[in-house]
N, C-alpha and C positions, 0 to 999 in steps of 0.2 A: 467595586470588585477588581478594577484594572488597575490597580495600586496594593493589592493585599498579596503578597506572594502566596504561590502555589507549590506544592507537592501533587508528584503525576502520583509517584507508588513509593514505600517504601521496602527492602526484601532485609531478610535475613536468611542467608545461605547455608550452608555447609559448606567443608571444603573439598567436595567433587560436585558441588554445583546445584546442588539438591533443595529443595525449598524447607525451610526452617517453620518461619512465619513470613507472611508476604501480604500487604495489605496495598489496592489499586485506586488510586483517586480519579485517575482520566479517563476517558473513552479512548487515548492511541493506542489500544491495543482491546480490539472488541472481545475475543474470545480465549479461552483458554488455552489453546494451542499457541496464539500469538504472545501472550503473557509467559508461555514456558522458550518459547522461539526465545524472548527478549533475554529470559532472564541468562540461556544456554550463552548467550551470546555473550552478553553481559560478562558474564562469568569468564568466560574465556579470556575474551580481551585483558581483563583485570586482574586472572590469576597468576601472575608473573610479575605482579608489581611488586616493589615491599611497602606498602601500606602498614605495618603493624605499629611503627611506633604514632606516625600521623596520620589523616584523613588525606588521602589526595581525590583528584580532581579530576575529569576528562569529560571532553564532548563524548556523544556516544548516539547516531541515530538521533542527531538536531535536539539533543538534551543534552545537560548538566548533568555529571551521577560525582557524588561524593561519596567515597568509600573507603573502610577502615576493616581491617583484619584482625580479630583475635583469639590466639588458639584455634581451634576449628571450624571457628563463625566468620561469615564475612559478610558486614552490613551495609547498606547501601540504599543511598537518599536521592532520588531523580525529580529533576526539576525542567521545566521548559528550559529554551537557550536565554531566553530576555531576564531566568531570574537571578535574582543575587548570590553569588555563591557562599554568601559567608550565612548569609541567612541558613540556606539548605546545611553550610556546614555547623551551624549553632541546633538543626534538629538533630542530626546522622550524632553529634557529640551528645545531645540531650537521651535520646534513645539508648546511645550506649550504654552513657551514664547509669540512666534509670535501672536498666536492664542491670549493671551490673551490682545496684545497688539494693535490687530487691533479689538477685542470686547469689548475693551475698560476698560477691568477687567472683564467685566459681564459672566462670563466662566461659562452658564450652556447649557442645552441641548436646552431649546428654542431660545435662542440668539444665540448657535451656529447653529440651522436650520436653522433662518432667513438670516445667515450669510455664509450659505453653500459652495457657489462661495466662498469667501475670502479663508475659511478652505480649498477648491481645490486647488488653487491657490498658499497656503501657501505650503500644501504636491509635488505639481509642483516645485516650488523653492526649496524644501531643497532635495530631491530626484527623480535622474529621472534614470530609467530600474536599480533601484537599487543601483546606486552609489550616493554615499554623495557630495551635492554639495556645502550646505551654513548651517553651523548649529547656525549662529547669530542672534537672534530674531529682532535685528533692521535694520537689513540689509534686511531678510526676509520679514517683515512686512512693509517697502519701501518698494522694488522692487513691493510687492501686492498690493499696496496702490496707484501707482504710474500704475500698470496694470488696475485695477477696477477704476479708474477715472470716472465719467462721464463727460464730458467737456460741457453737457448743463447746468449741475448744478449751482446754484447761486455763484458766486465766495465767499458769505458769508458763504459759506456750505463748503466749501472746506478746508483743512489743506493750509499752505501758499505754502508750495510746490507742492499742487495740483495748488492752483495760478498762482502760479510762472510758472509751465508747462503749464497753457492752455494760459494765457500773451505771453508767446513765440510761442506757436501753433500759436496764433491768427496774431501775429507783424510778422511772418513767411509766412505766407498766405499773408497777405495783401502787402507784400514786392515783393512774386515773383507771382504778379499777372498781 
């Protein structure tokens, strides 16, 4: 385990500092009040950067935060001081990534509200109790895409490979009946 990089949290903000989606892997920060302390903070220091076209970088409270701005979101990847920053910056890219590829590009704060579950779902796939699991945005944004299904949906609604699964669901059922 002292070789597998970590993720303490990862948030996704607004931009007055607001919590979007925000998912905590570490105990430094026991309670909820400490968790909004951080994020206030956070937030502050970082809103003045121009992060929009790259991810930049800072210590922050004996962490690593990588963070990236866009349009009204601002996301953001903390990691202890001892870990790798390219790591933490290949998740904060992956999460983007995903995220912007199952909102279809439309990356701002109202599309990501309506879209809440997918963004849970997404931070579910690429991290779980802190360790890095998948930081590839299409691999990520399959597996969520392929979770959040509805299988009542018109099959006209569907990507082909939502199709394609609920075709087998159905030929599967109707076989061992």
């Amino acid at each position: 385990m002292d070789s597998c990089p970590m993720v303490k949290n990862i948030l996704l903000l607004d931009s007055e500092g607001k919590r979007v989606a925000v998912k905590y892997y570490s105990d430094d920060w026991p309670t909820n009040n400490a968790k909004l302390a951080f994020e206030k903070s956070l937030f502050a220091k970082t809103m003045k950067s121009n992060a929009r076209t790259e991810a930049e970088i800072t210590m922050f409270d004996s962490n690593i935060v990588i963070y990236k701005f866009v349009q009204d979101l601002h996301f953001y990847v903390t990691g202890g001081e001892d870990e790798n920053e390219l790591i933490l910056a290949a998740v904060l890219q992956g999460f983007f990534d995903s995220v912007s590829l199952l909102l279809r590009s439309n990356v701002d704060k109202r599309e990501a509200l309506e879209n809440l579950d997918l963004i849970f779902l997404c931070l579910d796939e690429i991290v779980e109790r802190g360790m890095i699991l998948e930081t590839d945005a299409n691999v990520i944004a399959g597996k969520v895409a392929v979770n959040s299904m509805d299988p009542t949906a018109p099959l006209s609604e569907q990507t082909i490979g939502q199709a394609l699964a609920t075709a087998r669901e159905h030929l599967t059922r109707t076989l061992f009946q």
